[in-house]
C-alpha positions in Angstrom: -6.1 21.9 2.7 -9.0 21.7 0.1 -10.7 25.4 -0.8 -13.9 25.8 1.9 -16.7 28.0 1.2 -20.3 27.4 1.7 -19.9 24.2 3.5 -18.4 22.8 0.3 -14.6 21.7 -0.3 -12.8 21.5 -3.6 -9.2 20.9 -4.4 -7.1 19.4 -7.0 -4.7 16.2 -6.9 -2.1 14.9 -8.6 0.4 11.6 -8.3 -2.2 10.8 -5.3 -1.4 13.7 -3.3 -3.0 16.9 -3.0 -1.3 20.3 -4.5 -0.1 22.6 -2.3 -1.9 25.8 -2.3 -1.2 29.2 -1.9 -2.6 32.8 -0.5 -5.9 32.0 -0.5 -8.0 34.7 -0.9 -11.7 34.8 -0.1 -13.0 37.3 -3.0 -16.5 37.7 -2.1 -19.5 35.6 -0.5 -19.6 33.1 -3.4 -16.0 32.8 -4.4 -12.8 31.6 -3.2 -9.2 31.1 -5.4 -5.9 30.3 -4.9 -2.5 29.9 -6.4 -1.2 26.3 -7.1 1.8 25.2 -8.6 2.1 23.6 -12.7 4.8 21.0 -13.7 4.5 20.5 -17.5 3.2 16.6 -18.0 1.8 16.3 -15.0 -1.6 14.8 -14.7 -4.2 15.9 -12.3 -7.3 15.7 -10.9 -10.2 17.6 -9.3 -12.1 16.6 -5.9 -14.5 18.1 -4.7 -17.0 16.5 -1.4 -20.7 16.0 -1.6 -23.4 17.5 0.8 -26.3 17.0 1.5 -27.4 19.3 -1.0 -27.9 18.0 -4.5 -25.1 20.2 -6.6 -23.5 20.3 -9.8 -20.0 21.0 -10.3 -19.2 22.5 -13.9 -15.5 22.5 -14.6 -13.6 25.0 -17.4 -10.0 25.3 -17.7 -8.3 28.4 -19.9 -11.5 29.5 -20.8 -12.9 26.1 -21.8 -15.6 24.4 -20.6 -14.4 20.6 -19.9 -18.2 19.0 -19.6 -17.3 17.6 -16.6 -20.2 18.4 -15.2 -21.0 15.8 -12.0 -24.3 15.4 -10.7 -24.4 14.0 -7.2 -21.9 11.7 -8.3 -20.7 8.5 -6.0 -17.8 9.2 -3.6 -14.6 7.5 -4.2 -13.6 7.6 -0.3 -14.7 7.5 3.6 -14.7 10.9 3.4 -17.1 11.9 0.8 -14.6 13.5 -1.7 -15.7 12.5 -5.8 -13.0 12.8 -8.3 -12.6 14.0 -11.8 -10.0 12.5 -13.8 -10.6 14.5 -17.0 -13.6 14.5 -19.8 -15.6 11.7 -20.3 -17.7 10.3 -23.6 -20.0 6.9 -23.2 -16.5 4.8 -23.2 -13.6 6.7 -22.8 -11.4 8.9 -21.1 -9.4 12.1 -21.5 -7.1 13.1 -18.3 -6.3 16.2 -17.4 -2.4 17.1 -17.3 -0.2 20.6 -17.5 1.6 20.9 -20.8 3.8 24.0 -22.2 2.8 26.8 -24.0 3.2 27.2 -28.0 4.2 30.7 -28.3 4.9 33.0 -31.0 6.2 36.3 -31.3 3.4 37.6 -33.2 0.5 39.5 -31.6 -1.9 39.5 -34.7 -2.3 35.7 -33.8 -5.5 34.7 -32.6 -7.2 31.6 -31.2 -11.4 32.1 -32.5 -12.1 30.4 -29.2 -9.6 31.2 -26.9 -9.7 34.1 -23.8 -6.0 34.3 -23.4 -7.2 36.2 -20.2 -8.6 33.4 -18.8 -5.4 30.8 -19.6 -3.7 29.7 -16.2 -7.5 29.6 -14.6 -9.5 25.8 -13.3 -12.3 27.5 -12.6 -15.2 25.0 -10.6 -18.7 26.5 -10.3 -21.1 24.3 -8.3 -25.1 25.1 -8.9 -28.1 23.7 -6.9 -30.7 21.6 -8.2 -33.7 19.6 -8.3 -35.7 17.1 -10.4 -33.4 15.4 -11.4 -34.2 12.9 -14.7 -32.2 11.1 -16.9 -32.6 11.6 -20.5 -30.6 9.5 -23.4 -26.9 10.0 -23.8 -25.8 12.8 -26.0 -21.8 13.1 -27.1 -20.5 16.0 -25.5 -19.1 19.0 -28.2 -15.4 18.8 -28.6 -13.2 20.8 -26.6 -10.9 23.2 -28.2 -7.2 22.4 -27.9 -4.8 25.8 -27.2 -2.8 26.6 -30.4 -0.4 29.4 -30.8 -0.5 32.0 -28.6 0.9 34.9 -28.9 4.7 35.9 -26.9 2.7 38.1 -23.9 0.9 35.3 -22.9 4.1 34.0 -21.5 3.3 36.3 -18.3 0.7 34.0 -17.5 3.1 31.4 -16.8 3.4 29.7 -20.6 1.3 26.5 -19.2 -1.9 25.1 -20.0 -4.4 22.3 -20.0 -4.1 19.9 -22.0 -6.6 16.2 -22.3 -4.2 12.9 -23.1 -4.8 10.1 -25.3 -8.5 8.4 -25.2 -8.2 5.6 -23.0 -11.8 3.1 -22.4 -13.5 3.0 -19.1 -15.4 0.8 -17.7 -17.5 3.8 -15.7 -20.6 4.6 -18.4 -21.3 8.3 -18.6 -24.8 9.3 -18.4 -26.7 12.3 -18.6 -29.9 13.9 -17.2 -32.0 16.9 -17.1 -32.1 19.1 -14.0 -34.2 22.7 -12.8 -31.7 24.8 -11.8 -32.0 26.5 -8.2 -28.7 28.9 -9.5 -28.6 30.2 -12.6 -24.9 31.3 -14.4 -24.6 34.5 -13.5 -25.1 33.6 -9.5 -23.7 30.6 -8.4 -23.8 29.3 -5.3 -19.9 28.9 -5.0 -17.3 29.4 -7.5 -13.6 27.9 -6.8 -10.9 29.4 -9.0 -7.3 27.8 -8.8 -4.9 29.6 -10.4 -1.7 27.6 -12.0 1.5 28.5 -12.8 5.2 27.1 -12.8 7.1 27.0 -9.1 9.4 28.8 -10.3 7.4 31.5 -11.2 5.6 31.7 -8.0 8.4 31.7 -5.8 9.8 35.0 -7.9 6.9 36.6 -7.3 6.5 35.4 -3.7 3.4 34.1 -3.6 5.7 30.6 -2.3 8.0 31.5 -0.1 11.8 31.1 -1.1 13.6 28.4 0.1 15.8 30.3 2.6 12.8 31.6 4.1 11.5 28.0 4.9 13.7 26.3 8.0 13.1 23.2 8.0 11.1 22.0 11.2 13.4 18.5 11.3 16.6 21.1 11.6 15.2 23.2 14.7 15.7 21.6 18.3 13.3 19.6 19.7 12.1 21.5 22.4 11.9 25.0 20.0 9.7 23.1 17.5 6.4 24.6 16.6 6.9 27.2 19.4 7.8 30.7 19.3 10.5 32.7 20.6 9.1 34.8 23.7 12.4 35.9 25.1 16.0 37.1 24.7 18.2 34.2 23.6 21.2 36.2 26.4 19.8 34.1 29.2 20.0 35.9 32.5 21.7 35.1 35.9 19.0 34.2 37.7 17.2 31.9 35.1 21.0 29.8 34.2 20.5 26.4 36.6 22.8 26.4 39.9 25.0 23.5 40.2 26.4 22.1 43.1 30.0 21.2 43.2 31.9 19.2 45.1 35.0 19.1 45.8 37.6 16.2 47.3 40.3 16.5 49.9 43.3 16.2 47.7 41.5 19.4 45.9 41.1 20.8 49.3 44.8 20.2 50.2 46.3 21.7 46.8 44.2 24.6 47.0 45.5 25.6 50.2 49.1 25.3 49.1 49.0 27.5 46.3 46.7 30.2 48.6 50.1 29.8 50.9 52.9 30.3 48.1 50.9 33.1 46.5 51.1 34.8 50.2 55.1 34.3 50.2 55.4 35.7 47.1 53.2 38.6 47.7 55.8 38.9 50.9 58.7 39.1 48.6 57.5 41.5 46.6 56.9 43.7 49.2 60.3 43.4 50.9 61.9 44.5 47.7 60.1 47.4 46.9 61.9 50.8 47.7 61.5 52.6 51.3 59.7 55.9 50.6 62.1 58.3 52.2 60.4 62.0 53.3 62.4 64.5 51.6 62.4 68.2 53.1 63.1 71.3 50.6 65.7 73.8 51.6 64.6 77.4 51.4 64.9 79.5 48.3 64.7 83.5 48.4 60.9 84.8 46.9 61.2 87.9 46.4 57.8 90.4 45.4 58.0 93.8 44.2 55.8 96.3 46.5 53.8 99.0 45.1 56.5 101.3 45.7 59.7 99.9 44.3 60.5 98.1 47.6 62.0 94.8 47.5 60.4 92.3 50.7 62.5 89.5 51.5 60.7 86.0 52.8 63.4 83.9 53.1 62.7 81.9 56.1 65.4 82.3 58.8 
């Protein structure tokens, strides 16, 4: 599902399917972010879907701006969504893709133009505007690439983005002049996706482990997508009643073994011992009086 806020919808694609995201979080009234998952060479690509409003969408990544800056640009589908492949000049084309870290152990290294705060950030801001005029094409500045960084950057993830080989376009980049209706500092929406390897997500559980996700496929059909609302001991009264039936010859047998079980029984009973009433002969008690005497209740 694409990041919603404002009546606008951003996300980011690659190998012509979306990337999954993950805990979305809704920071305030004019930004939204997410995690997303980074495979190193992977090539990507951001959408976001036009309104009826006419909006700019300015794209940095690491802390670099990427000049992919999109002006009411022409949607590439039924539903509205335009897509940025990477940076543009007049004829050419850089794409975006996830590449690895170069780290070194050494915190005294320093890139002059790198925030290594902001690596592991895509960071969209989209701005209103109006009078729009196109003025003559200007080449856009070049973009730093990310160097050496030092080790504790690694706990950012140790990816960034990185632009691939010019290739030529046939799309012809143009620019214009706007009035802005939102200046910097107050956007109208800002969309941050923050990347970093699977891996790393999972351990920190912001994707959920793989022995935490049952597969749907694996449950049975008639307990998918529904929860559990009772004790899996069913009781007496809810098990189904069957109806048995049984045949003659069953009837017949039955009846013989009830009648051998009753001779048997009639055995038993025949060789059990007779209980015989036994009557005690009398034995002298004798009890001491008071005063020495001696009474004798032997029964006569």
């Amino acid at each position: 599902m694409p990041l919603r806020l404002r009546g606008l919808e951003v996300c980011l694609y690659a190998d012509g399917q979306e990337i999954e995201q993950y805990q979305e979080d809704v920071v305030d009234e004019t930004t939204i972010m997410c995690f997303v998952p980074s495979e190193v060479g992977q090539r990507f690509e951001v959408y976001h879907k036009q309104t009826d409003m006419d909006m700019a969408y300015e794209i940095s990544m690491d802390g670099r701006s990427m000049e992919g800056r999109t002006v009411s640009g022409r949607p590439i589908d039924e539903q509205g969504y335009t897509r940025v492949e990477g940076v543009y000049s007049e004829t050419t084309l850089q794409r975006f893709s996830f590449s690895q870290l170069q780290l070194v152990d050494d915190d005294s290294v320093e890139h002059s133009q790198l925030d290594v705060d902001k690596l592991g950030v895509i960071d969209i801001v989209a701005r209103r505007f109006e009078n729009e005029r196109d003025v003559p094409y200007t080449s856009p500045q070049d973009i730093p690439t990310i160097g050496h960084v030092p080790e504790k950057a690694k706990k950012l993830g140790g990816h960034c983005v990185s632009l691939g080989q010019s290739e030529v376009t046939a799309e012809r980049m143009i620019t214009c002049e706007v009035d802005w209706l939102d200046d910097v500092d107050h956007p109208y929406a800002k969309f941050l996706f923050r990347y970093q390897p699977r891996d790393l997500l999972r351990a920190k559980g912001i994707i959920p482990s793989r022995r935490d996700q049952v597969p749907e496929e694996s449950l049975p059909p008639q307990t998918r997508g529904k929860k559990r609302t009772s004790s899996p001991m069913a009781s007496d009264r809810d098990a189904p009643r069957v109806k048995r039936e049984t045949s003659p010859a069953t009837t017949a047998r039955t009846q013989a073994l009830k009648e051998k079980i009753q001779a048997t029984q009639a055995e038993l009973a025949a060789l059990e011992p007779q209980s015989v009433k036994c009557e005690r002969s009398p034995s002298p008690i004798r009890v001491g009086t008071s005063n020495g005497e001696i009474i004798d209740l032997t029964l006569d």
